[in-house]
C-alpha positions in Angstrom: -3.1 -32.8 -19.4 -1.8 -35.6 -17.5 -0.5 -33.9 -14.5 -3.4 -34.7 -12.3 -3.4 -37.8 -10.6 -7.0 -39.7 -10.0 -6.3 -39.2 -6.6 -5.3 -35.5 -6.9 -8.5 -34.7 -8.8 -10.3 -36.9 -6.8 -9.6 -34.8 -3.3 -10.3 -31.7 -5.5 -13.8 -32.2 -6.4 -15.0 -34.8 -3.4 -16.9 -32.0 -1.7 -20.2 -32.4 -4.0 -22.6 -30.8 -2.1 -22.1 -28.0 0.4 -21.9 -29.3 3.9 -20.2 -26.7 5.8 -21.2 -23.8 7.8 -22.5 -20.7 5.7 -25.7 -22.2 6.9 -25.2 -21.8 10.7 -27.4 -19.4 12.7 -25.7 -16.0 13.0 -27.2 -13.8 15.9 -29.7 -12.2 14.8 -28.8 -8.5 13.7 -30.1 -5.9 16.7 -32.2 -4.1 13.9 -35.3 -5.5 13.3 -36.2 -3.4 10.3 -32.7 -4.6 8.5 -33.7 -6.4 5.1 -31.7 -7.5 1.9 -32.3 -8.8 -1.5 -31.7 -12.1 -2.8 -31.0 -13.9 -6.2 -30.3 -17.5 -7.0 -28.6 -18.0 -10.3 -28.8 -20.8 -12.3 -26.4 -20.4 -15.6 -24.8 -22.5 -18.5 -21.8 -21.6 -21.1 -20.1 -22.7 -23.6 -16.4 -21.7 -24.0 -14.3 -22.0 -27.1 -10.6 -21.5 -26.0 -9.6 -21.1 -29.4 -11.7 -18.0 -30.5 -12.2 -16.7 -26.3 -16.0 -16.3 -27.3 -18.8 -17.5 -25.3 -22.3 -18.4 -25.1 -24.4 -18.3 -21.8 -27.9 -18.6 -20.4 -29.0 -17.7 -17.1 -32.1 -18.4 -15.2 -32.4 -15.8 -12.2 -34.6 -15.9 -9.6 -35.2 -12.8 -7.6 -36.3 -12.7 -4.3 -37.5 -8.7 -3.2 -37.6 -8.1 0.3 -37.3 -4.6 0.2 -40.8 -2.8 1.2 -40.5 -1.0 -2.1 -42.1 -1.6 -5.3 -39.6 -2.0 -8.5 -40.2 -1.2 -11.8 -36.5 -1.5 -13.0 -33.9 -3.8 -12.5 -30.0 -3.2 -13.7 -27.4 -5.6 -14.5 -23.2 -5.5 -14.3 -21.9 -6.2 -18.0 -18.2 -5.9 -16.2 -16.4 -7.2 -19.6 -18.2 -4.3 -21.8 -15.3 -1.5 -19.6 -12.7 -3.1 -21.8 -13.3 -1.4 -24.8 -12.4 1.5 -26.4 -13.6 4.8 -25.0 -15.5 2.9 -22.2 -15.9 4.5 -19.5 -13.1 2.9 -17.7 -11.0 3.8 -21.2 -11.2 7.5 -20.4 -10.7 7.6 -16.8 -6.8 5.8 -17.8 -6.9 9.2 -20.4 -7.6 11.5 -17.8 -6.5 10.8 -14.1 -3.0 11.8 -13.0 -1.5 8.5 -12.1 -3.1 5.8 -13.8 -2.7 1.8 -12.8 0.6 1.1 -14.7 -1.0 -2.4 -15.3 -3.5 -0.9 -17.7 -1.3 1.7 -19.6 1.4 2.0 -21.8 4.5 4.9 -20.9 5.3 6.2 -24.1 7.6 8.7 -22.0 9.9 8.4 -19.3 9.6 7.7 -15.5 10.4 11.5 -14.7 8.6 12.8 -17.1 6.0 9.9 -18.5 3.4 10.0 -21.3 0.8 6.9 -20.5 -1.2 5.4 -23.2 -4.3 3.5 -22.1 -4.0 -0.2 -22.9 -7.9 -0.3 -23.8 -7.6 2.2 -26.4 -5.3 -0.2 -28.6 -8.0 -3.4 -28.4 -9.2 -4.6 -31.3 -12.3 -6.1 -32.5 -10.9 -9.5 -31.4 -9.4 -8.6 -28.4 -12.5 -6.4 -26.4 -14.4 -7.6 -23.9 -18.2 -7.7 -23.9 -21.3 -8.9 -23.1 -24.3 -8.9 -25.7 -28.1 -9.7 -24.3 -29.3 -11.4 -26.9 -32.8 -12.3 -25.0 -34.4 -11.1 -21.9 -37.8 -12.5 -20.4 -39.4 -11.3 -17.4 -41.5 -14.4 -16.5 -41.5 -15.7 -19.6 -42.5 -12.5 -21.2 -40.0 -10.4 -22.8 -38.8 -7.1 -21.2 -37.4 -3.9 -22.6 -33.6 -3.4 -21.8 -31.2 -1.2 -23.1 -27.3 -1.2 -22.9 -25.9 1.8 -21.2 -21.7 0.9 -21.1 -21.1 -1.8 -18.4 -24.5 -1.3 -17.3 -28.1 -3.3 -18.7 -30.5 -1.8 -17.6 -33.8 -3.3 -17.9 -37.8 -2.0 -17.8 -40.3 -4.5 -16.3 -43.3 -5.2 -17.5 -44.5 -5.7 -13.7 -43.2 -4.1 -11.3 -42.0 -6.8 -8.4 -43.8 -6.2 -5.5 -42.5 -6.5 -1.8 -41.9 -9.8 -0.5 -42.7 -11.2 -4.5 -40.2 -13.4 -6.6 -39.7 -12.8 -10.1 -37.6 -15.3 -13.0 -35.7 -13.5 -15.3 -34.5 -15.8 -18.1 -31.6 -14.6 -20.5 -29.4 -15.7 -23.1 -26.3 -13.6 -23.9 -23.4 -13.8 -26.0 -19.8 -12.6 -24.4 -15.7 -12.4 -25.4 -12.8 -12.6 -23.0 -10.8 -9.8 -23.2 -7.1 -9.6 -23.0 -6.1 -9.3 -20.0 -5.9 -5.5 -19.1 -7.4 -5.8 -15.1 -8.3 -8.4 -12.9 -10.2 -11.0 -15.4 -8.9 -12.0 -19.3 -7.4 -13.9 -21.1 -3.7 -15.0 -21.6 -2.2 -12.8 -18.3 1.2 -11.5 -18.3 2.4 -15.2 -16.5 0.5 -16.9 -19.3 -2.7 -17.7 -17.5 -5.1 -19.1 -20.1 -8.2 -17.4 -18.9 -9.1 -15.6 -15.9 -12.9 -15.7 -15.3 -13.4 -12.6 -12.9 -17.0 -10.4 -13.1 -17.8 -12.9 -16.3 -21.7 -12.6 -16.1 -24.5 -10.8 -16.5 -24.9 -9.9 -12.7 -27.5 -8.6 -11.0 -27.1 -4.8 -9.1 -28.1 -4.7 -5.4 -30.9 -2.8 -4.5 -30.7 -1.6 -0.5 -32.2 0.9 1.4 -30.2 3.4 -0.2 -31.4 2.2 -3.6 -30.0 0.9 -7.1 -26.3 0.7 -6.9 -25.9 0.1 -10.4 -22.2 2.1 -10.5 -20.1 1.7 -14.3 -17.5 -0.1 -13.8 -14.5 2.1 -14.3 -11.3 1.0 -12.1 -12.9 -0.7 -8.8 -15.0 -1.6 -5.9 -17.6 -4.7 -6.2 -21.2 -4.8 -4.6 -23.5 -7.7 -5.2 -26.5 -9.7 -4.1 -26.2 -12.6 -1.8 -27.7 -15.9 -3.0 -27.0 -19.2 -4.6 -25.1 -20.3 -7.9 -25.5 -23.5 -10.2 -23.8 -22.9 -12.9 -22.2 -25.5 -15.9 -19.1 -24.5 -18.1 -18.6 -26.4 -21.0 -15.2 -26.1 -21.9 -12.1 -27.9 -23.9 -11.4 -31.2 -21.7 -7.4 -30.5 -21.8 -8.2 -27.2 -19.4 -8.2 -27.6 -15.8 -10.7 -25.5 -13.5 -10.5 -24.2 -10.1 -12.6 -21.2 -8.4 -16.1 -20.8 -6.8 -18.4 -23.5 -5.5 -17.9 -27.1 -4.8 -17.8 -29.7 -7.6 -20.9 -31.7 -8.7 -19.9 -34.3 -11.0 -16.1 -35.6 -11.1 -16.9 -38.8 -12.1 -17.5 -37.3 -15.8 -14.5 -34.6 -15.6 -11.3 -37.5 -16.6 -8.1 -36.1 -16.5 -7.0 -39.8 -15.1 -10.0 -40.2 -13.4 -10.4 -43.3 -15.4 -14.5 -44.1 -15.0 -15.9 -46.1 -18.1 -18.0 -43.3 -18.5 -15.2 -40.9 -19.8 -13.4 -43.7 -21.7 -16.6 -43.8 -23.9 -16.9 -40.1 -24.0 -16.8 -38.3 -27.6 -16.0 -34.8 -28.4 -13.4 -32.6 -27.4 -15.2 -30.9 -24.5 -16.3 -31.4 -21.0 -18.8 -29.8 -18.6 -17.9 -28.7 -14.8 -21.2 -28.4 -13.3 -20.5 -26.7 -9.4 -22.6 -25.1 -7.0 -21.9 -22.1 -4.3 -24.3 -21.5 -1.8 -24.9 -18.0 0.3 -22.2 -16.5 -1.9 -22.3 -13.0 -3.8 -20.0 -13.7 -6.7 -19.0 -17.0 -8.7 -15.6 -16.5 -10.6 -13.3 -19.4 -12.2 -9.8 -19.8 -13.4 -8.8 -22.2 -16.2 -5.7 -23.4 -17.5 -4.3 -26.7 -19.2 -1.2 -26.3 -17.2 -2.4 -26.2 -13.8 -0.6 -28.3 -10.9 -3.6 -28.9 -8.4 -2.1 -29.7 -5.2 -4.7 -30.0 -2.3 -4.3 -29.5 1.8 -7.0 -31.2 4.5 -6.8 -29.0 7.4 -7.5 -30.6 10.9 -10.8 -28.2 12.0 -10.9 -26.5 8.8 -11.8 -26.7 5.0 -9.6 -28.1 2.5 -7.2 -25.9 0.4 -6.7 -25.8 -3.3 -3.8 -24.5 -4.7 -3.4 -24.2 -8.6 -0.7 -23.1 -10.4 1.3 -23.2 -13.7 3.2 -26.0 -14.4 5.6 -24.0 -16.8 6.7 -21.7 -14.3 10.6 -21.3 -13.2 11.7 -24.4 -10.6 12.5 -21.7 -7.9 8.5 -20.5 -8.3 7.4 -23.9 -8.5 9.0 -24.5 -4.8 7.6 -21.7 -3.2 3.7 -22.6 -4.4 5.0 -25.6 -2.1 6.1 -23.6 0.7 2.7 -21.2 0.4 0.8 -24.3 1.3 1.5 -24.9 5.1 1.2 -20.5 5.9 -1.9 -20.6 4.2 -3.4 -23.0 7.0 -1.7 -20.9 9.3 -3.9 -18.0 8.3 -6.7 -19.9 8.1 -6.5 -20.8 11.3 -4.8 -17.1 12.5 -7.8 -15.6 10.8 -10.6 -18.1 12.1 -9.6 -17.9 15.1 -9.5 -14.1 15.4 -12.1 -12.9 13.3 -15.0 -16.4 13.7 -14.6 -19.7 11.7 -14.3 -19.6 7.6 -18.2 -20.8 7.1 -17.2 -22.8 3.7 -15.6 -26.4 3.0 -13.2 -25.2 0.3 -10.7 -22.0 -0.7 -8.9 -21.9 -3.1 -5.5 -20.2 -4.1 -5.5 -19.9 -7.7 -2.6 -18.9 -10.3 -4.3 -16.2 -12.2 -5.3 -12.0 -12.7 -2.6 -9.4 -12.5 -2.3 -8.9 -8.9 -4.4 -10.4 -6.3 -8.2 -10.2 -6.2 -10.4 -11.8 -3.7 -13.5 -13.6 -5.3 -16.2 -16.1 -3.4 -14.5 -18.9 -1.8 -11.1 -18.2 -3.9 -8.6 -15.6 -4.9 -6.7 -15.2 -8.2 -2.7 -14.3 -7.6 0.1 -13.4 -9.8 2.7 -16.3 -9.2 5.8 -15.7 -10.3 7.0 -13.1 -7.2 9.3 -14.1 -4.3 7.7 -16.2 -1.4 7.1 -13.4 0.7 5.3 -11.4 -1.8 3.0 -14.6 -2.5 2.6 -14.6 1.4 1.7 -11.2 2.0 -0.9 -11.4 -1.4 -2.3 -14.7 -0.1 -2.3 -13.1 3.6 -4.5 -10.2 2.2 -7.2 -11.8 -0.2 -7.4 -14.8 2.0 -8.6 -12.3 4.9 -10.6 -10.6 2.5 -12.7 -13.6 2.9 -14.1 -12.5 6.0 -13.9 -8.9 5.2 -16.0 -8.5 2.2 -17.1 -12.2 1.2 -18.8 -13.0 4.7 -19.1 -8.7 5.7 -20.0 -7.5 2.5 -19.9 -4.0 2.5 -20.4 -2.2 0.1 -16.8 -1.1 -1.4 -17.5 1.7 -3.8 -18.5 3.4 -0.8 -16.8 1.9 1.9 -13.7 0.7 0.6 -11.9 1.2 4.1 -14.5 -1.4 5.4 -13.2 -3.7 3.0 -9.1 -3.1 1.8 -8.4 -1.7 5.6 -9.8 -4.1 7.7 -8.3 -6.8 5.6 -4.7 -5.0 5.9 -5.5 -4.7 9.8 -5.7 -8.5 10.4 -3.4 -9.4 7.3 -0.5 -7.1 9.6 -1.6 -9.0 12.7 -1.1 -12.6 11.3 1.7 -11.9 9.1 3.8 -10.5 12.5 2.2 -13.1 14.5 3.0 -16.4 12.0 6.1 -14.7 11.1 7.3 -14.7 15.1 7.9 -10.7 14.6 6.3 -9.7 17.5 6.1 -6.0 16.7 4.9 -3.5 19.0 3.4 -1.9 16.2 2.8 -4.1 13.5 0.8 -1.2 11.1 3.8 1.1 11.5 3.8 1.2 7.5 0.3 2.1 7.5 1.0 5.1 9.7 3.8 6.6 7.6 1.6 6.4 4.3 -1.2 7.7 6.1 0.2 10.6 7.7 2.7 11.1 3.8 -1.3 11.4 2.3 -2.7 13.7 5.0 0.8 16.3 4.3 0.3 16.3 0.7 -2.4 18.6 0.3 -4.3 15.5 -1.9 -6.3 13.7 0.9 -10.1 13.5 0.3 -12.4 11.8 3.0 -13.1 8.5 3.2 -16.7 8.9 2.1 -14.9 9.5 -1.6 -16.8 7.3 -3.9 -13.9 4.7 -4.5 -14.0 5.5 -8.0 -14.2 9.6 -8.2 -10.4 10.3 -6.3 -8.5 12.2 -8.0 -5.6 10.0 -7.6 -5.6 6.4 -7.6 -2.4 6.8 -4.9 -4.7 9.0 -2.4 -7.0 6.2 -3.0 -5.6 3.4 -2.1 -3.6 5.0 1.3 -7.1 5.8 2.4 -8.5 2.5 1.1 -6.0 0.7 2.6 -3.7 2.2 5.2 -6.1 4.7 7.0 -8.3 2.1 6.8 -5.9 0.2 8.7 -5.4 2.9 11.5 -9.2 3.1 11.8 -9.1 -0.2 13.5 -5.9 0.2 15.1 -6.5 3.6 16.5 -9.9 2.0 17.5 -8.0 -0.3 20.2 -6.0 2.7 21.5 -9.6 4.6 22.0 -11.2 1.6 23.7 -8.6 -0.9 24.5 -7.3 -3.8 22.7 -9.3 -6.5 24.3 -12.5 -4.4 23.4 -11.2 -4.3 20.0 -11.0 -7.9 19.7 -13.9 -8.8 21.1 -15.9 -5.8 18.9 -14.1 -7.9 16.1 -16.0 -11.3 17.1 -19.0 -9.7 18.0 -19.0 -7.7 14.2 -18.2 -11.1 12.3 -21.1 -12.9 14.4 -23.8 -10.4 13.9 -23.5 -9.4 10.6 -21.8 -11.7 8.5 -23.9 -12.4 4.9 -25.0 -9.7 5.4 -24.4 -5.7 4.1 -22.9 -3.6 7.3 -22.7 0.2 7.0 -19.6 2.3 9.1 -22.5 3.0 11.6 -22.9 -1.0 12.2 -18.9 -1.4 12.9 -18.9 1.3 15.0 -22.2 0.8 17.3 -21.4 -2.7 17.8 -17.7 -1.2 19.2 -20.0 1.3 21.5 -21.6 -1.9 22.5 -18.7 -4.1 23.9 -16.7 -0.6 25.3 -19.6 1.3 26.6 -18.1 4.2 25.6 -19.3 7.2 22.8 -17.8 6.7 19.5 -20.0 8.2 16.8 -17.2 11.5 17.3 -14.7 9.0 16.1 -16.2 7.8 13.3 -17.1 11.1 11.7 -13.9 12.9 12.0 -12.0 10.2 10.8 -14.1 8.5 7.7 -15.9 12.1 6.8 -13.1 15.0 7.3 -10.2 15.2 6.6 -9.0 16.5 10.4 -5.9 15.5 11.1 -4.2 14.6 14.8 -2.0 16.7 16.2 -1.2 17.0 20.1 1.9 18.4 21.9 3.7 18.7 24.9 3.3 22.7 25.4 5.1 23.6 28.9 6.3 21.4 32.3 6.8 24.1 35.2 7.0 23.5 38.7 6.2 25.2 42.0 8.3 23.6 44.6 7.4 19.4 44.6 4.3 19.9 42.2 4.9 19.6 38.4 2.2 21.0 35.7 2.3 19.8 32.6 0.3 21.6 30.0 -0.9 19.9 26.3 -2.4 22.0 23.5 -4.1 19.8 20.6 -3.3 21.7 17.5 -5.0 19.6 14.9 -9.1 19.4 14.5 -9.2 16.2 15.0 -9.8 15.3 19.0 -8.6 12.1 20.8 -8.2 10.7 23.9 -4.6 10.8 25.1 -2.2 8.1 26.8 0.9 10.3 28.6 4.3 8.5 29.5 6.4 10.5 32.2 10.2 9.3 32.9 11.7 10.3 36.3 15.6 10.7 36.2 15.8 7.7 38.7 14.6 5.6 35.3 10.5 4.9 36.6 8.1 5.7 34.7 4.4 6.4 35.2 1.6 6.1 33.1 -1.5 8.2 32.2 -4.9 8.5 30.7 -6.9 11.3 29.8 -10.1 10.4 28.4 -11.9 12.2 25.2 -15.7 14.1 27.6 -17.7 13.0 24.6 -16.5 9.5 25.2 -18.3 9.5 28.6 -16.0 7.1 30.0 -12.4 6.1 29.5 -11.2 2.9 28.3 -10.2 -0.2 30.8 -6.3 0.6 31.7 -3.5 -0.7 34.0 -3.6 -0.5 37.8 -0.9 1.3 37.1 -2.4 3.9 35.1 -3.7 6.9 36.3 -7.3 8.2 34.6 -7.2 11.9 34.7 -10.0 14.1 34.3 -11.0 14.3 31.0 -11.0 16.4 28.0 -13.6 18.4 26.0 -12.5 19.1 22.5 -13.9 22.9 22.9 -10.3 23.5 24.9 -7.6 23.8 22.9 -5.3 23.0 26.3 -5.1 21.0 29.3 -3.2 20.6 32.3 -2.1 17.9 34.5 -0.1 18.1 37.8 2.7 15.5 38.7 3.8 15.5 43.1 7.2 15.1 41.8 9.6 18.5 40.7 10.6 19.2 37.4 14.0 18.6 37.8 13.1 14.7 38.7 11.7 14.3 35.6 13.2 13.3 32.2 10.3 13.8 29.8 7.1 13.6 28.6 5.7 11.8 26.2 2.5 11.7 24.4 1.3 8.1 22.8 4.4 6.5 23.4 3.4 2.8 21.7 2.2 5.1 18.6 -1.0 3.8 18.2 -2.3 7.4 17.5 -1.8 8.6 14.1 -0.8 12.2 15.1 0.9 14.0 11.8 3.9 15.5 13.8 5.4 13.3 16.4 7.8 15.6 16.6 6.1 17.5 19.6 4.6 14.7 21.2 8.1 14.4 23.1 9.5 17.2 25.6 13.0 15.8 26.7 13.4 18.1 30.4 17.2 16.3 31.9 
């Protein structure tokens, strides 16, 4: 293509080596007994656009640092789910409200009749991976295919502290695009390079996590990539790792070296340091247009060329917000530790990936803001904290959706008292419907992919926001900081999030995170009764739901004062920093179903009562938390 300019490709691919700050001491994490694996990936392929085949060798070098002894390894074939009565193929058969992305409604919308995408691949449209050669080594190893999962005997077992080479050659086709990664999207992406490789399972202290891959979450090993795609030399590529060699890449980059070049092909050679995924987008349409930020890493945005004029424009007016997240984000969370990110035309949605995101393109400019918002904070939350999201997805989508709300209302100029107010009403919507399962759900075993994702996402949201009303907003930021600084490249559990929060509040929190993340216990307080004996006003509360929380109280006197209260959760053992002009009552054990205040004012100089009056507290009937007296 000749829509790159030397200069354009040239600011693309100048970082060569990495340079930037992934490499930075974090503090060390408080447990001394914390270890994790590591893998360094060195990998070649050839691509032929034409057919969407391609063939690959890997060179893996696995570091174990566990104390354990390991006789097996297991590998992610991720492209082997989109095939006919894979795994992932019969949970689109058999779940109540499949992803409409991945099915076909032969039916109506009242009364629909979904037909799983997968199911109508043929032979040339599947996906796969084939392990054509395995050596352990250098000696070969037994390995047998089990769906989207290799898994593979050693010969010797790798001891603790030992590294082993594992050297394989495979054979792989791009399927059409069905979820996340394939080829020729619905906007006429060329191919979208997501979960592409042979890829190592982690191994923690809870063991192999070597989960099939049926409709979501991602958990891999941290380490570094080299890896080489030889490709047509019309097809632009953007995605993972910093560049290596654009003085042989062309596309006007006009070197003697490519003039002499033969052959129809060229080779992108990059590298990705202290990453846990490599993906890659290519496309021979693709507008690159780059953005230097001050005291940050430079932005890539690629896009179609093809698409309408209207979309075109708003790729243009993505590019300035997305340095205003960058720096919203940065700024809130701790600094993006890599040179690069890229935004990259591409998927069926938006995905976040190392470094990168793929995006749909063709929506209005707010909905490529908000996707950008989201998988540009999901840098932090998932591709610095990795977590491991088929067990902790609210770790991951929430926490994302927490500080995606808080920039989006704060670039926006919104200002909103409560800028999760969205994630409230879906929340409390899921915990009425009778089809709520706990957070501890294995992201892939809900029964229904909306209960999912408002648990994923939106009480995953609340856990951080109701988090600040526990223990105070500045506490939450700082427990924000302090979460980012101690464990990022790293794997954090709940029990890290929330023991690093105990830390900066000094308060008991372990109550909180159980009843929220492993029950479903709902929130529900009320004002009961306001009575009066002459100038002294009790008013009495009764918590009807199982879930127990501290409680802010707002009382408005007829002359139009108001006056503010805290009562503070007894297994808290302590209450959170307020006003001087909040008063901290006595606090509240959860064995009492009700509690009692007095107020030296009458009942008839009061207006009412309120309970949470900001509504950070995700109480299911609000409806009660108000007793109107005048």
């Amino acid at each position: 293509m000749k829509l790159f300019s030397a200069l354009s490709l040239g600011i693309f691919i100048m970082m060569s080596s990495f340079t930037g700050q992934a490499q930075k001491d974090f503090e060390v994490t408080p447990n001394p007994y914390y270890w994790q694996q590591h893998v360094d990936y060195t990998m070649a392929i050839d691509m032929d656009v034409k057919t969407y085949k391609y063939s690959g060798t890997q060179k893996l070098v696995y570091t174990n640092n566990s104390p354990d002894d390991l006789n097996k390894v297991f590998y992610h074939l991720y492209p082997n789910a989109f095939q006919p009565d894979s795994e992932m193929d019969a949970r689109l058969k058999s779940i109540a409200d499949p992803d409409g992305r991945m099915v076909n409604n032969l039916g109506t919308k009242a009364e629909p009749n979904y037909e799983s995408r997968i199911s109508k691949l043929g032979p040339d449209e599947i996906g796969y991976i084939k392990v054509t050669s395995l050596l352990q080594n250098g000696q070969p190893v037994t390995h047998e295919t089990q769906g989207t999962i290799l898994m593979v005997t050693l010969n010797t077992p790798i001891q603790p502290g030992e590294k082993t080479t594992f050297d394989m050659v495979f054979e792989a086709q791009v399927p059409l695009q069905i979820r996340r990664a394939g080829r020729n999207s619905k906007e006429g992406v060329a191919l979208s390079m997501a979960q592409w490789y042979p890829k190592l399972a982690e191994y923690d202290d809870e063991g192999w996590h070597a989960d099939p891959y049926i409709a979501r979450e991602f958990y891999g090993v941290w380490g570094d990539f080299d890896v080489k795609i030889t490709i047509d030399k019309d097809y632009i590529i953007g995605g993972t790792g910093y560049l290596q060699n654009p003085n042989e890449i062309g596309h006007g980059y006009e070197t003697e070296k490519v003039k002499k070049q033969k052959g129809k092909t060229l080779t992108w050679h990059f590298k990705a340091p202290k990453v846990h995924d490599f993906t890659w987008a290519a496309d021979p349409d693709y507008i690159h247009d780059t953005l230097k930020m001050e005291n940050g890493p430079t932005l890539h945005f690629l896009y179609k060329s093809t698409m309408p004029a209207e979309n075109l424009e708003n790729w243009k007016k993505l590019q300035p917000i997305t340095e205003q997240l960058m720096n919203y984000f940065s700024t809130h969370i701790g600094a993006y530790p890599y040179d690069q990110y890229s935004v990259i035309h591409g998927g069926d949605g938006g995905m976040e990936y190392g470094m990168s995101t793929l995006i749909v393109g063709e929506g209005s400019l707010d909905g490529l803001i908000g996707v950008t918002a989201h998988e540009l904070a999901h840098s932090w939350f998932q591709f610095v904290l990795a977590t491991n999201e088929s067990k902790h997805s609210w770790m991951d989508e929430g926490f994302t959706s927490y500080i995606q709300d808080r920039a989006l209302d704060a670039i926006s100029g919104t200002n909103s008292d409560n800028p999760f107010s969205g994630s409230y009403r879906s929340y409390i919507a899921l915990a009425k419907s009778n089809r709520e399962q706990p957070q501890t759900t294995h992201s892939d075993r809900y029964n229904y992919n909306r209960a999912y994702s408002i648990s994923a996402y939106s009480k995953g949201t609340l856990f951080l926001s109701q988090l600040g009303y526990i223990i105070g907003e500045d506490n939450l930021n700082k427990t924000l900081k302090r979460y980012y600084k101690e464990w990022a490249f790293k794997h954090p559990k709940p029990m890290d999030v929330i023991r690093v929060a105990e830390k900066v509040s000094g308060l008991e929190l372990d109550w909180y995170l159980m009843d929220w993340t492993q029950t479903t216990n709902t929130i529900d307080y009320a004002v009961k009764a306001v009575n009066s004996e002459g100038d002294i006003t009790t008013v009495s509360l009764e918590r009807i739901g199982l879930m127990p929380m501290p409680l802010d109280v707002e009382v408005t006197f007829t002359d139009g004062t108001k006056a503010q209260y805290n009562i503070p959760l007894r297994m808290m053992r302590g209450a959170k920093p307020v006003a001087n002009t909040t008063t901290v009552l006595t606090n509240w054990a959860w064995t009492h179903p009700n509690y009692s205040f007095k107020i030296d004012k009458p009942k008839s100089a009061i207006t009412s009562i309120t309970i949470d009056p900001r509504g950070y507290m995700a109480d299911v009937n609000r409806d009660n938390n108000v007793m109107t007296l005048n």
